[in-house]
N, CA, C and O atoms as CSV, one atom per row, in Angstrom:
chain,resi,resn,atom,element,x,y,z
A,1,UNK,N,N,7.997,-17.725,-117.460
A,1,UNK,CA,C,6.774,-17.317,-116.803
A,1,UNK,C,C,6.947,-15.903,-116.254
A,1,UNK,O,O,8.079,-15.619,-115.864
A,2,UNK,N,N,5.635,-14.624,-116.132
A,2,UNK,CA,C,6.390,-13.738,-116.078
A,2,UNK,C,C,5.504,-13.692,-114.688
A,2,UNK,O,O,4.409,-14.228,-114.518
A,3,UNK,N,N,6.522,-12.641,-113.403
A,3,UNK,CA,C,6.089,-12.983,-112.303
A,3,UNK,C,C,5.185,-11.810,-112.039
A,3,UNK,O,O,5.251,-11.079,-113.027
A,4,UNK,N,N,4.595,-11.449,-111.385
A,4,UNK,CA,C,3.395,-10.297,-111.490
A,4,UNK,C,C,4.111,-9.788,-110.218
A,4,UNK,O,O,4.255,-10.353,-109.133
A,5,UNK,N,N,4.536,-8.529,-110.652
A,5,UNK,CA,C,4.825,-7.315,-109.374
A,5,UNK,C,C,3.934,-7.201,-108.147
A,5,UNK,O,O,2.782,-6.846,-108.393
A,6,UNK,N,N,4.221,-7.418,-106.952
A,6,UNK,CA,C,3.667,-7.173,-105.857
A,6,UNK,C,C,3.789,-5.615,-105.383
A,6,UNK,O,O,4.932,-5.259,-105.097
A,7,UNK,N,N,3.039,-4.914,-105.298
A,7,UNK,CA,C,3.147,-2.926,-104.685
A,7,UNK,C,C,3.321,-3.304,-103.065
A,7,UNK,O,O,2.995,-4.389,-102.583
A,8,UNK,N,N,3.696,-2.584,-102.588
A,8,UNK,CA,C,3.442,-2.819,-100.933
A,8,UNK,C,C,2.303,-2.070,-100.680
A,8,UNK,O,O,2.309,-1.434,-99.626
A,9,UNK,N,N,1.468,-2.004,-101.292
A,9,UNK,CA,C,-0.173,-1.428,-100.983
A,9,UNK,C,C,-0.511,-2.947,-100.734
A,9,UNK,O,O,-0.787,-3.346,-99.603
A,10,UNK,N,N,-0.478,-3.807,-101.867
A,10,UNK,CA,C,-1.208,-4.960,-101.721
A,10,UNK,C,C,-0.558,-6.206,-101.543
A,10,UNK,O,O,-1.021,-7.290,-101.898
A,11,UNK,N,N,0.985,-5.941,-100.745
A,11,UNK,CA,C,1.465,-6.910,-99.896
A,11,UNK,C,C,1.004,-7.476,-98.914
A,11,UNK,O,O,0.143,-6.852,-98.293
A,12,UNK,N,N,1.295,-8.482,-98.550
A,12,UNK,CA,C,1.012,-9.368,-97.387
A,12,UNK,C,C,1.658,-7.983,-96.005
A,12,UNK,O,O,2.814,-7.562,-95.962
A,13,UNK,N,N,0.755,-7.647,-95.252
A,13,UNK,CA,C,1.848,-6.979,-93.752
A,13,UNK,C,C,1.562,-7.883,-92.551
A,13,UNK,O,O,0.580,-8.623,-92.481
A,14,UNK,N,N,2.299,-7.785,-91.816
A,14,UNK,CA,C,2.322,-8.445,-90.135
A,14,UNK,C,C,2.950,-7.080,-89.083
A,14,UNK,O,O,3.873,-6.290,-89.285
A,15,UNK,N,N,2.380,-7.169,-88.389
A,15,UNK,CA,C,3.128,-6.520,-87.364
A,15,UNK,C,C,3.688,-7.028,-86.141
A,15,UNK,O,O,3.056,-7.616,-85.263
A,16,UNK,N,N,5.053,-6.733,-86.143
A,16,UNK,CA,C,5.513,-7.600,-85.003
A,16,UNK,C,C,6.032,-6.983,-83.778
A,16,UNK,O,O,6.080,-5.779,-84.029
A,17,UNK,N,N,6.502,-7.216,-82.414
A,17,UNK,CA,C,7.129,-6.686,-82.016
A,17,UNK,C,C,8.353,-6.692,-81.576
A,17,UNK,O,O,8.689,-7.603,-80.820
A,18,UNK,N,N,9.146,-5.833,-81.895
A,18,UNK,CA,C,11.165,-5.937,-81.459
A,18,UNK,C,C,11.232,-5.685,-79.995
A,18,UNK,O,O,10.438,-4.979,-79.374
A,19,UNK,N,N,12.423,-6.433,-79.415
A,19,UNK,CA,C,12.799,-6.012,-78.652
A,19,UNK,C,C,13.653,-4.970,-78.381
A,19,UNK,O,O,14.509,-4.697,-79.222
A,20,UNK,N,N,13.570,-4.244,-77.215
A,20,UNK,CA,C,14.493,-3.302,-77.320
A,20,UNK,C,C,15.869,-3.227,-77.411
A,20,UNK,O,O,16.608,-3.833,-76.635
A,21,UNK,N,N,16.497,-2.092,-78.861
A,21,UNK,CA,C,17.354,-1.829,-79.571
A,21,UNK,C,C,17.101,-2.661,-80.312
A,21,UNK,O,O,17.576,-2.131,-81.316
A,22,UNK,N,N,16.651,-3.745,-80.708
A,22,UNK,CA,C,16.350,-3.872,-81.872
A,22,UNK,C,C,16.242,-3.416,-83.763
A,22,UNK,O,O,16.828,-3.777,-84.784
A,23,UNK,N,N,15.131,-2.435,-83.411
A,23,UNK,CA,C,14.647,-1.882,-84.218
A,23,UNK,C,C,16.004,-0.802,-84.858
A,23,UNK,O,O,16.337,-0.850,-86.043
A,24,UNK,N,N,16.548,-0.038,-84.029
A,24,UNK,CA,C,17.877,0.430,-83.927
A,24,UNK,C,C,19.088,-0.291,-84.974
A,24,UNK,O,O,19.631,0.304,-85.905
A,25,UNK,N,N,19.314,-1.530,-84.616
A,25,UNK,CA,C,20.114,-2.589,-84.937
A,25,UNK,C,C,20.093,-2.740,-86.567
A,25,UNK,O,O,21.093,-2.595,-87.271
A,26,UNK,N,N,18.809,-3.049,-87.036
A,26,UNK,CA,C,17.707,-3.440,-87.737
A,26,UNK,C,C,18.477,-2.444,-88.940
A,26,UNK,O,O,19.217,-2.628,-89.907
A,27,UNK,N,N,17.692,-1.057,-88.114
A,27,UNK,CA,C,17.798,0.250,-89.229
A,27,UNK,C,C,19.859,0.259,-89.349
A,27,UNK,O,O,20.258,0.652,-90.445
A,28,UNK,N,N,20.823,-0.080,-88.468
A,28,UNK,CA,C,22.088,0.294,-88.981
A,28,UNK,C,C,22.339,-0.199,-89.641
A,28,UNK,O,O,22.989,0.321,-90.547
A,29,UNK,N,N,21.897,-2.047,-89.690
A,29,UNK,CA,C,22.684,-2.559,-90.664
A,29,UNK,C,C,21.687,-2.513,-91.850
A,29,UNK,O,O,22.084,-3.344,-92.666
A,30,UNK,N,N,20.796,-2.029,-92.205
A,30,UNK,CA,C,20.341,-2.006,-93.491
A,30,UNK,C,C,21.011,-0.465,-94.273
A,30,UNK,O,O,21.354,-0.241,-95.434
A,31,UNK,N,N,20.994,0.391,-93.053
A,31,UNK,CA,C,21.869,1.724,-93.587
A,31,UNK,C,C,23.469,1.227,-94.355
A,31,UNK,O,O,23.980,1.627,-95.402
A,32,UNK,N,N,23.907,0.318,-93.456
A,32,UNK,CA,C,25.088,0.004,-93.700
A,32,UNK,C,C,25.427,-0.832,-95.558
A,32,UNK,O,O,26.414,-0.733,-96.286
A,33,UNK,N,N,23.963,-1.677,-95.771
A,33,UNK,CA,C,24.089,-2.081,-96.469
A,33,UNK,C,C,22.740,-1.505,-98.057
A,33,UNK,O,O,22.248,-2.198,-98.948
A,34,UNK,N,N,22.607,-0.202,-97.786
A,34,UNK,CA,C,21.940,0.413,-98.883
A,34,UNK,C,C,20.848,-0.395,-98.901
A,34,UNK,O,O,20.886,-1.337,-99.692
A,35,UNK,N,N,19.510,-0.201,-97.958
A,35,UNK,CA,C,18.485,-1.169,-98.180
A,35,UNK,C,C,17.411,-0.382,-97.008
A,35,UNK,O,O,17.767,0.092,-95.929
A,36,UNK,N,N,16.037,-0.404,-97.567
A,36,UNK,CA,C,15.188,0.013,-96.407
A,36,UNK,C,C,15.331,-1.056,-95.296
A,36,UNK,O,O,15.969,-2.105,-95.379
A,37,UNK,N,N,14.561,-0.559,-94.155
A,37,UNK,CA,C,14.721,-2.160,-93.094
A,37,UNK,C,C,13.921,-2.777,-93.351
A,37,UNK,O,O,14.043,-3.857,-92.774
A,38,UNK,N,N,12.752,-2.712,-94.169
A,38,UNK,CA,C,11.887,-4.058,-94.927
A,38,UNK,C,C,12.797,-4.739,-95.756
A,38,UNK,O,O,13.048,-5.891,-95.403
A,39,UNK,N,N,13.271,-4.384,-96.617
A,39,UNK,CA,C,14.657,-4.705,-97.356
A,39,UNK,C,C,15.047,-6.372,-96.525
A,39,UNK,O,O,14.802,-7.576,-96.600
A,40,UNK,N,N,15.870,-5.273,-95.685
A,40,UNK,CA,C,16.833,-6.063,-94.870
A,40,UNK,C,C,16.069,-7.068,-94.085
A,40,UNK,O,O,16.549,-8.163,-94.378
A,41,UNK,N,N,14.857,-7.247,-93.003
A,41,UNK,CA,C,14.446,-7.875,-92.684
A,41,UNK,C,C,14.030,-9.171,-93.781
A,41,UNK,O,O,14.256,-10.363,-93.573
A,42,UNK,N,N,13.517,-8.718,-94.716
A,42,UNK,CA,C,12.997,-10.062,-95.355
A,42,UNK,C,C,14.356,-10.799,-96.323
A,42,UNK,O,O,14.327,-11.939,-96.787
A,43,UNK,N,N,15.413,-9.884,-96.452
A,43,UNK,CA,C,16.586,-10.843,-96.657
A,43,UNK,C,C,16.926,-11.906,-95.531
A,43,UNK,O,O,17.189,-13.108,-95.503
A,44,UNK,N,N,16.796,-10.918,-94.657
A,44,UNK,CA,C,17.518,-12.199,-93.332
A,44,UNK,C,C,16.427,-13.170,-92.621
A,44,UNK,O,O,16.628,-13.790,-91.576
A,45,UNK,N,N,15.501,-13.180,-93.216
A,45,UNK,CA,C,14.094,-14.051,-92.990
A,45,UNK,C,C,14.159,-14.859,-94.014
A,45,UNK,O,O,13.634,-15.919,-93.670
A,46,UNK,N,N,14.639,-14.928,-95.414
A,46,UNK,CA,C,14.608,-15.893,-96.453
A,46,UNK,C,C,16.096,-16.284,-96.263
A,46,UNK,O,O,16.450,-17.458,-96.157
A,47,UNK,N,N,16.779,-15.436,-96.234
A,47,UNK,CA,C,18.400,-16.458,-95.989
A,47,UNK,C,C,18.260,-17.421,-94.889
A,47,UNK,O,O,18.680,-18.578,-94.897
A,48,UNK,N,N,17.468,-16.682,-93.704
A,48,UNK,CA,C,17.337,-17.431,-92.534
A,48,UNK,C,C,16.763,-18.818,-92.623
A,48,UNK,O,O,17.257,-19.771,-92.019
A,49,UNK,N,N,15.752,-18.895,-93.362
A,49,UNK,CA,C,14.716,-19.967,-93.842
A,49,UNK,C,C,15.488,-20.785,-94.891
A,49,UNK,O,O,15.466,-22.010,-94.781
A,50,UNK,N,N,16.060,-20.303,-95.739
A,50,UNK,CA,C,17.374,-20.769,-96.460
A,50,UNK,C,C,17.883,-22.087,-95.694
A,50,UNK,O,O,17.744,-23.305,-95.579
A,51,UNK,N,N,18.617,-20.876,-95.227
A,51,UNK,CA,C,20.036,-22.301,-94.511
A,51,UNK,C,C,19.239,-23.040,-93.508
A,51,UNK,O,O,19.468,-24.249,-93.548
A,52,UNK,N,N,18.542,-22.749,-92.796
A,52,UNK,CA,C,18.061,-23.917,-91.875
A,52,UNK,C,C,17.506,-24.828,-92.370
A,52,UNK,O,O,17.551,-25.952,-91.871
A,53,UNK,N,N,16.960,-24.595,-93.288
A,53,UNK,CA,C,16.195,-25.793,-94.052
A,53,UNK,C,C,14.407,-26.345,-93.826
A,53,UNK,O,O,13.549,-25.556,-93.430
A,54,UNK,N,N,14.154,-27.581,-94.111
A,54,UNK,CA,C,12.871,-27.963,-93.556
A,54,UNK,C,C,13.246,-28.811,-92.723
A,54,UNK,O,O,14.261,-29.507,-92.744
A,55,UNK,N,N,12.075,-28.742,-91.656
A,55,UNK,CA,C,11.758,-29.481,-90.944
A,55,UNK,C,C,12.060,-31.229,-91.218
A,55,UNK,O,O,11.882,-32.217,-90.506
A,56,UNK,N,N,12.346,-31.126,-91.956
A,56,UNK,CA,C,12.408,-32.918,-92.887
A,56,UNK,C,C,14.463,-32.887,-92.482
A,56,UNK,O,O,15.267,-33.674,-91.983
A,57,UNK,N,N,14.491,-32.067,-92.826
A,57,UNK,CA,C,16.047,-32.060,-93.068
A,57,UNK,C,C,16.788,-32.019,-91.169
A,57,UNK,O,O,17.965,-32.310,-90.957
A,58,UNK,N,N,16.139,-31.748,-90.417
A,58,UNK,CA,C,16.746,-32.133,-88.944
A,58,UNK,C,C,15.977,-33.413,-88.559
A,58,UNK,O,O,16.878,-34.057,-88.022
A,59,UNK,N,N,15.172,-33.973,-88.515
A,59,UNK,CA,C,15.200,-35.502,-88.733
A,59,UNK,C,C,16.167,-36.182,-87.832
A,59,UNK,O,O,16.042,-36.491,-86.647
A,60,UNK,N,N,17.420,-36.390,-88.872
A,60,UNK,CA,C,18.811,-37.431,-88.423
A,60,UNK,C,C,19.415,-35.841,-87.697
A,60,UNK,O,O,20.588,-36.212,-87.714
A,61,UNK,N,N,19.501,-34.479,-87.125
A,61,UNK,CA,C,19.981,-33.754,-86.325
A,61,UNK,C,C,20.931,-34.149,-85.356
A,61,UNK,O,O,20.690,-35.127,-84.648
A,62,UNK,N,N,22.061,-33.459,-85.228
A,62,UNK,CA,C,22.326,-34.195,-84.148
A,62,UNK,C,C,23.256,-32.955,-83.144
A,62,UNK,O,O,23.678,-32.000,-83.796
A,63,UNK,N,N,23.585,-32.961,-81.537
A,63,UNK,CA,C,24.036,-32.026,-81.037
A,63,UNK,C,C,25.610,-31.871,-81.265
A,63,UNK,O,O,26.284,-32.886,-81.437
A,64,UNK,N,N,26.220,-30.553,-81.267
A,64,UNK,CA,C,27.809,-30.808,-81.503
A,64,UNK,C,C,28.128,-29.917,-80.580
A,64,UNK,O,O,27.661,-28.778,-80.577
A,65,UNK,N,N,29.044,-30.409,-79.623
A,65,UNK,CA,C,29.603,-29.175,-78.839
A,65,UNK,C,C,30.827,-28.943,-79.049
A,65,UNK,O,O,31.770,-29.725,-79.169
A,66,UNK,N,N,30.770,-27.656,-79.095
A,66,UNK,CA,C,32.264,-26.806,-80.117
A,66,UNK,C,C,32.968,-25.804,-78.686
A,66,UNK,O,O,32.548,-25.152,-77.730
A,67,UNK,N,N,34.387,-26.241,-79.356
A,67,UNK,CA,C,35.003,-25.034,-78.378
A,67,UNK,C,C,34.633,-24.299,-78.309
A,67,UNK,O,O,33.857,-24.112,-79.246
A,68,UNK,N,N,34.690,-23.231,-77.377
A,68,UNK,CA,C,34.507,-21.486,-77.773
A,68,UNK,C,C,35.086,-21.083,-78.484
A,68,UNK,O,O,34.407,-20.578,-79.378
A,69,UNK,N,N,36.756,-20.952,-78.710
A,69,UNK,CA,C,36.830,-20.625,-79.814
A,69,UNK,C,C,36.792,-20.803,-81.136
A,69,UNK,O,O,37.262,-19.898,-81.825
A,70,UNK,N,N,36.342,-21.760,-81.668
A,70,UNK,CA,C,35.742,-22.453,-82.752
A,70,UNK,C,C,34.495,-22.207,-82.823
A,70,UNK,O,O,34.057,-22.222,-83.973
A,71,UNK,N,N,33.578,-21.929,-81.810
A,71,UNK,CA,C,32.213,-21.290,-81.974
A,71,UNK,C,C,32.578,-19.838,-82.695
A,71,UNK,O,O,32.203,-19.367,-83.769
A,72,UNK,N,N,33.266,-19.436,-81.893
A,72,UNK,CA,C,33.283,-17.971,-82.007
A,72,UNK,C,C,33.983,-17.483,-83.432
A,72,UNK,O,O,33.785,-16.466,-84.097
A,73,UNK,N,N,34.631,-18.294,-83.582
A,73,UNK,CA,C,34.727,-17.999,-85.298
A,73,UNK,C,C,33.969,-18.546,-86.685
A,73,UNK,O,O,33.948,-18.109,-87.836
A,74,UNK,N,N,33.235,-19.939,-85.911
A,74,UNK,CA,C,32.141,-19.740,-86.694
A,74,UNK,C,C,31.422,-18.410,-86.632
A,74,UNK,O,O,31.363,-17.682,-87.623
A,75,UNK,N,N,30.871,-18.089,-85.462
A,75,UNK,CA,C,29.604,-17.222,-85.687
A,75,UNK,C,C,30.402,-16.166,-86.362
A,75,UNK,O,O,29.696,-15.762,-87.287
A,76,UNK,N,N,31.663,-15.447,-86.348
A,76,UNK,CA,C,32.315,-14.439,-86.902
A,76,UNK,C,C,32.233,-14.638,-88.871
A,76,UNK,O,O,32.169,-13.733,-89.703
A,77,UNK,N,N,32.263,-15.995,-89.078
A,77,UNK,CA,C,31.908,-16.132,-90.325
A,77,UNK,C,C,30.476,-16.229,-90.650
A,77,UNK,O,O,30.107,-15.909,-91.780
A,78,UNK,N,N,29.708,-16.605,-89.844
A,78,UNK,CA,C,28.091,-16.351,-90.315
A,78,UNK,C,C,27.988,-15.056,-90.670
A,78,UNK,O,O,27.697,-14.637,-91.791
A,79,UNK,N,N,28.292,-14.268,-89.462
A,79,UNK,CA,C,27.752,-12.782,-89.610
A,79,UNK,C,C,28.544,-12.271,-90.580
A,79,UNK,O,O,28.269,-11.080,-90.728
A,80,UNK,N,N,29.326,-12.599,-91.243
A,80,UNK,CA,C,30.413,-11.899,-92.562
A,80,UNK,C,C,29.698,-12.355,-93.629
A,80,UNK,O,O,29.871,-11.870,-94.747
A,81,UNK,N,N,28.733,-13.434,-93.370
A,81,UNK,CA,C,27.924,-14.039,-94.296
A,81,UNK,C,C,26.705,-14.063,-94.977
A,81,UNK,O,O,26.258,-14.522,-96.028
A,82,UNK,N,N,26.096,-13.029,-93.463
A,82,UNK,CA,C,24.793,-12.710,-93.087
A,82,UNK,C,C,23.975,-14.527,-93.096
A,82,UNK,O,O,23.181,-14.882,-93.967
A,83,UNK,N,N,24.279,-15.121,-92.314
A,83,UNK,CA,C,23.542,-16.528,-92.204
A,83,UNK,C,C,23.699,-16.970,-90.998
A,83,UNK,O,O,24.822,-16.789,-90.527
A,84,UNK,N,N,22.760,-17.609,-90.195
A,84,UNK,CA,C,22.528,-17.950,-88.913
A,84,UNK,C,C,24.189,-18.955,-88.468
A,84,UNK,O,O,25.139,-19.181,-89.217
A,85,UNK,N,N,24.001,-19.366,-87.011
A,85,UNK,CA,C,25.514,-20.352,-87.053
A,85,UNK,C,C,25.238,-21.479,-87.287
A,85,UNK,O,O,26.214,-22.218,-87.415
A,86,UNK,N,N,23.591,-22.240,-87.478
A,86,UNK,CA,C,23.334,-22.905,-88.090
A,86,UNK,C,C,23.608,-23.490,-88.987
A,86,UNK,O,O,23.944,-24.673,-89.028
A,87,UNK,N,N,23.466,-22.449,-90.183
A,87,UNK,CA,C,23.380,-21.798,-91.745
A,87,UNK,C,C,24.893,-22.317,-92.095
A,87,UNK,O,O,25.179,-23.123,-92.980
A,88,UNK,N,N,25.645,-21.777,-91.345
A,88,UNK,CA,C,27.054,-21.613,-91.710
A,88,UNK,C,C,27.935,-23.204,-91.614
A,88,UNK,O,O,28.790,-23.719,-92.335
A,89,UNK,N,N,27.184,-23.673,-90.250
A,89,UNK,CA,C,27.964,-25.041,-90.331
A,89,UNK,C,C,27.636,-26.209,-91.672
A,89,UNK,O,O,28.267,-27.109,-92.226
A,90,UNK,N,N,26.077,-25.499,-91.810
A,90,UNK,CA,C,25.684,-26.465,-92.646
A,90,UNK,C,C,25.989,-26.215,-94.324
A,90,UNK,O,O,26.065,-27.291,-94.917
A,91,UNK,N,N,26.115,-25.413,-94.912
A,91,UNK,CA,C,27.078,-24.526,-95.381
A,91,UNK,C,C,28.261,-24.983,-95.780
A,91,UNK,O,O,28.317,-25.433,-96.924
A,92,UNK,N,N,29.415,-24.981,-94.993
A,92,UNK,CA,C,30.939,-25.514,-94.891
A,92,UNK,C,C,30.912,-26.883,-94.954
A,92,UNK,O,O,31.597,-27.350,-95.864
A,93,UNK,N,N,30.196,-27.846,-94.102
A,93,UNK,CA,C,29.346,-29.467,-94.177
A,93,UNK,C,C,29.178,-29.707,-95.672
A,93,UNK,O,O,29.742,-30.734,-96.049
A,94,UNK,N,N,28.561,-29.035,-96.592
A,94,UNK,CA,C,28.326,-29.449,-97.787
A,94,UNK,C,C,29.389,-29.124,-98.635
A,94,UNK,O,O,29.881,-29.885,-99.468
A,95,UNK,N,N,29.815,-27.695,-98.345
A,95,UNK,CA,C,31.074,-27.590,-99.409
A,95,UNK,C,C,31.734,-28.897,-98.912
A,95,UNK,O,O,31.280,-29.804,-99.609
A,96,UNK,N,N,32.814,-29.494,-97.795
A,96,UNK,CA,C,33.283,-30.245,-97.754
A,96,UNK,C,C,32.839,-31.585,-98.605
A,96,UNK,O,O,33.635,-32.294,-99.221
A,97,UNK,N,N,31.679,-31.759,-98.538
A,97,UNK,CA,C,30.908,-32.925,-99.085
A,97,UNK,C,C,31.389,-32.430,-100.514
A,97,UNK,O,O,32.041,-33.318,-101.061
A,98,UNK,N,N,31.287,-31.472,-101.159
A,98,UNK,CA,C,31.407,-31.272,-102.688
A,98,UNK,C,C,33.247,-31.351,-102.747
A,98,UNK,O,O,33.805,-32.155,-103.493
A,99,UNK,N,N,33.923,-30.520,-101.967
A,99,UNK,CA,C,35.463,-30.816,-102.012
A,99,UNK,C,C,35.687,-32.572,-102.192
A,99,UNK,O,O,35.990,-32.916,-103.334
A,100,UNK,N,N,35.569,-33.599,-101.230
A,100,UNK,CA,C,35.523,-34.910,-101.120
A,100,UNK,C,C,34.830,-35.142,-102.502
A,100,UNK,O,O,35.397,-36.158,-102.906
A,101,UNK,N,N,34.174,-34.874,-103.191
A,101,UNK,CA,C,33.613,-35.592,-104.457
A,101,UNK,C,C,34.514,-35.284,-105.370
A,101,UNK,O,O,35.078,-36.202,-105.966
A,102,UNK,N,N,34.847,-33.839,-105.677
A,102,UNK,CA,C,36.241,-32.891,-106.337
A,102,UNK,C,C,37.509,-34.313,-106.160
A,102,UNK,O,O,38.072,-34.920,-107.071
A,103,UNK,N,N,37.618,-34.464,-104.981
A,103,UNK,CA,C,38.952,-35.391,-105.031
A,103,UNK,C,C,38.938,-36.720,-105.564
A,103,UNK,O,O,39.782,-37.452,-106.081
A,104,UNK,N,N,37.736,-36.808,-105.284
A,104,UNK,CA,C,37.597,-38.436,-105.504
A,104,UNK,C,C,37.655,-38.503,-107.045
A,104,UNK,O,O,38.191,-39.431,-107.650
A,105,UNK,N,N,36.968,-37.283,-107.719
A,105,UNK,CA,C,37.118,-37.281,-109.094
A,105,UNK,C,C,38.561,-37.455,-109.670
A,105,UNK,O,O,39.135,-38.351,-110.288
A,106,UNK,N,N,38.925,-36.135,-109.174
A,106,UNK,CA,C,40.045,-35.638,-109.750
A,106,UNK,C,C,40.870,-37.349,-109.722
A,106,UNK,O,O,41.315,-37.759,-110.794
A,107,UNK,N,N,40.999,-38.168,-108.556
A,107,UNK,CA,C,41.287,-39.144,-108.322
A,107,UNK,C,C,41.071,-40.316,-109.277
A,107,UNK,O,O,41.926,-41.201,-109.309
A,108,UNK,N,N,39.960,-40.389,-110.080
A,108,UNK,CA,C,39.993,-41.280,-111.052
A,108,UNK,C,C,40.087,-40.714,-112.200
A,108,UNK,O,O,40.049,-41.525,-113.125
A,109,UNK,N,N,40.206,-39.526,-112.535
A,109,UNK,CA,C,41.242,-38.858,-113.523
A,109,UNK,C,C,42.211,-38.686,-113.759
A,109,UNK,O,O,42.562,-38.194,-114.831
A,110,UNK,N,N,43.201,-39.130,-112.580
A,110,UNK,CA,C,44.578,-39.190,-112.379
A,110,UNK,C,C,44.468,-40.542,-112.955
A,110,UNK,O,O,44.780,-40.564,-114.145
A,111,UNK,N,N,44.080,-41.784,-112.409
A,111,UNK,CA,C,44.118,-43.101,-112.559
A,111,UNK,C,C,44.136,-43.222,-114.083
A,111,UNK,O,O,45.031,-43.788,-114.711
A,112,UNK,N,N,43.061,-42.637,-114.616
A,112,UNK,CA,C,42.576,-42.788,-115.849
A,112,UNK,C,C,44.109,-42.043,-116.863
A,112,UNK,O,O,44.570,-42.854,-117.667
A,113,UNK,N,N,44.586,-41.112,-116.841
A,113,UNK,CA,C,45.962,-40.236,-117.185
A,113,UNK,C,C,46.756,-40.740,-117.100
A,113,UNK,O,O,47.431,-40.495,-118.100
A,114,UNK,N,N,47.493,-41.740,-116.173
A,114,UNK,CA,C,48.561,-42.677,-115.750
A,114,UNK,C,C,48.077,-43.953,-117.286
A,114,UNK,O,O,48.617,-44.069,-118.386
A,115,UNK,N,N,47.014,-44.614,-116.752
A,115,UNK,CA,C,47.187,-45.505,-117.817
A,115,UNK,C,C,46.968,-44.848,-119.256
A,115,UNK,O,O,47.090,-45.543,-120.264
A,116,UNK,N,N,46.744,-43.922,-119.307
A,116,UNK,CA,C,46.672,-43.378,-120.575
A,116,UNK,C,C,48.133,-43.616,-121.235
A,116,UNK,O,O,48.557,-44.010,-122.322
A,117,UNK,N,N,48.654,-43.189,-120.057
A,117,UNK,CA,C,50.362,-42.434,-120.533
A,117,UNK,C,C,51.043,-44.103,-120.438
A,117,UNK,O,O,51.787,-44.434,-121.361
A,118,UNK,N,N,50.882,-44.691,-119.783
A,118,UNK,CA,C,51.643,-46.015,-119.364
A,118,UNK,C,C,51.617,-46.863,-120.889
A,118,UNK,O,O,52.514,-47.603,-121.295
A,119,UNK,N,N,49.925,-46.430,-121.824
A,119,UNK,CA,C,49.746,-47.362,-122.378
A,119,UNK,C,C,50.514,-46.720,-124.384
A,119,UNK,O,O,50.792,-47.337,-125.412
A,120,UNK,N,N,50.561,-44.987,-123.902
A,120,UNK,CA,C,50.996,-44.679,-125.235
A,120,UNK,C,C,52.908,-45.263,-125.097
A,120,UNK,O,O,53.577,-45.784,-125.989
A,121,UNK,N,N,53.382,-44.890,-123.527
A,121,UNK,CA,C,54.843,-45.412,-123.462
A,121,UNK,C,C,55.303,-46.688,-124.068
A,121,UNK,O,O,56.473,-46.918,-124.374
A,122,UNK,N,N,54.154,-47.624,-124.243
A,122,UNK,CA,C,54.210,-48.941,-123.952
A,122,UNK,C,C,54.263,-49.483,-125.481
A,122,UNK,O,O,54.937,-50.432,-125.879
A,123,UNK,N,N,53.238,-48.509,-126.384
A,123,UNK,CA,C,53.556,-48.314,-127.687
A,123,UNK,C,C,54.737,-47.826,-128.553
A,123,UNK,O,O,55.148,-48.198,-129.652
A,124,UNK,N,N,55.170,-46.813,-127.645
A,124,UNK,CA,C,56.523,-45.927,-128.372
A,124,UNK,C,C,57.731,-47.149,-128.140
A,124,UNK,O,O,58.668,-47.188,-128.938
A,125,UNK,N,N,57.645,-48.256,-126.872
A,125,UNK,CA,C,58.931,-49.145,-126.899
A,125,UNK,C,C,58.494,-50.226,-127.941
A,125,UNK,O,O,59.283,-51.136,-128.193
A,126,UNK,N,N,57.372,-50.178,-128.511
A,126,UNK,CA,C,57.196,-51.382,-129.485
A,126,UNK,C,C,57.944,-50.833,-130.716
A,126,UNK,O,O,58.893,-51.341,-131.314
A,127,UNK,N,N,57.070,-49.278,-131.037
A,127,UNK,CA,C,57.546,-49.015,-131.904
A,127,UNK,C,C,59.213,-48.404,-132.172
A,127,UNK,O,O,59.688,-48.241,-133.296
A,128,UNK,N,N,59.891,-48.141,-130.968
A,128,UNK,CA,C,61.334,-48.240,-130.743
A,128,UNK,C,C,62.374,-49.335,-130.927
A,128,UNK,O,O,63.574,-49.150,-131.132
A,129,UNK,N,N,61.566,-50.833,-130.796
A,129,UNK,CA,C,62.259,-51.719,-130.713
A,129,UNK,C,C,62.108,-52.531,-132.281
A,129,UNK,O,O,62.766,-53.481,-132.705
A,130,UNK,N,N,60.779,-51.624,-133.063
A,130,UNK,CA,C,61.077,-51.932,-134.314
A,130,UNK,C,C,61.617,-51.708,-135.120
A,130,UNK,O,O,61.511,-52.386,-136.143
């Protein structure tokens, strides 16, 4: 499907207002990262919307209280991430969920390899003892 170019003549605009230094903030790190600050704002408004998810998905939510320093290196990995500390727990939460499936696999692939091997050994003493 081909997507039809939007101009920023006939974009959607809002005007909002920053707080102060803000706007400042805004413009370094988009300097920092080769991007106008429209750029950058609507990355970190769709990543933002990203990782938090819908409304459906906090539901079962629940509160976690984290050391400080375990906060504080989460949030040190969000922002390396550009994703809320939200974003990030939920994030690491799923990789783990995908690691645990990884093992469990790998786990009945081992199982499955053992009797593989148990059952060609088991042949070679038949055919050894013939």
């Amino acid at each position: 499907m081909h997507k039809q170019h939007i101009s920023s003549r006939n974009a959607d605009k809002f005007v909002i207002r920053l707080p102060d230094g803000m706007r400042d903030r805004i413009a370094e790190v988009a300097r920092d990262r080769h991007r106008s600050m429209n750029s950058e704002i609507i990355a970190r408004l769709e990543q933002s919307m990203d990782a938090d998810g819908t409304p459906a998905d906090s539901v079962g939510s629940v509160a976690v209280y984290l050391p400080e320093s375990l906060k504080a290196e989460i949030e040190r990995l969000a922002l390396g991430n550009d994703r809320s500390l939200h974003g990030e727990v939920l994030y690491r939460l799923k990789r783990l969920g995908t690691m645990d499936q990884l093992a469990d696999e790998q786990g009945r692939m081992i199982g499955i390899l053992q009797r593989r091997i148990e059952e060609l050994e088991s042949k070679l003493q038949v055919k050894g003892a013939a």
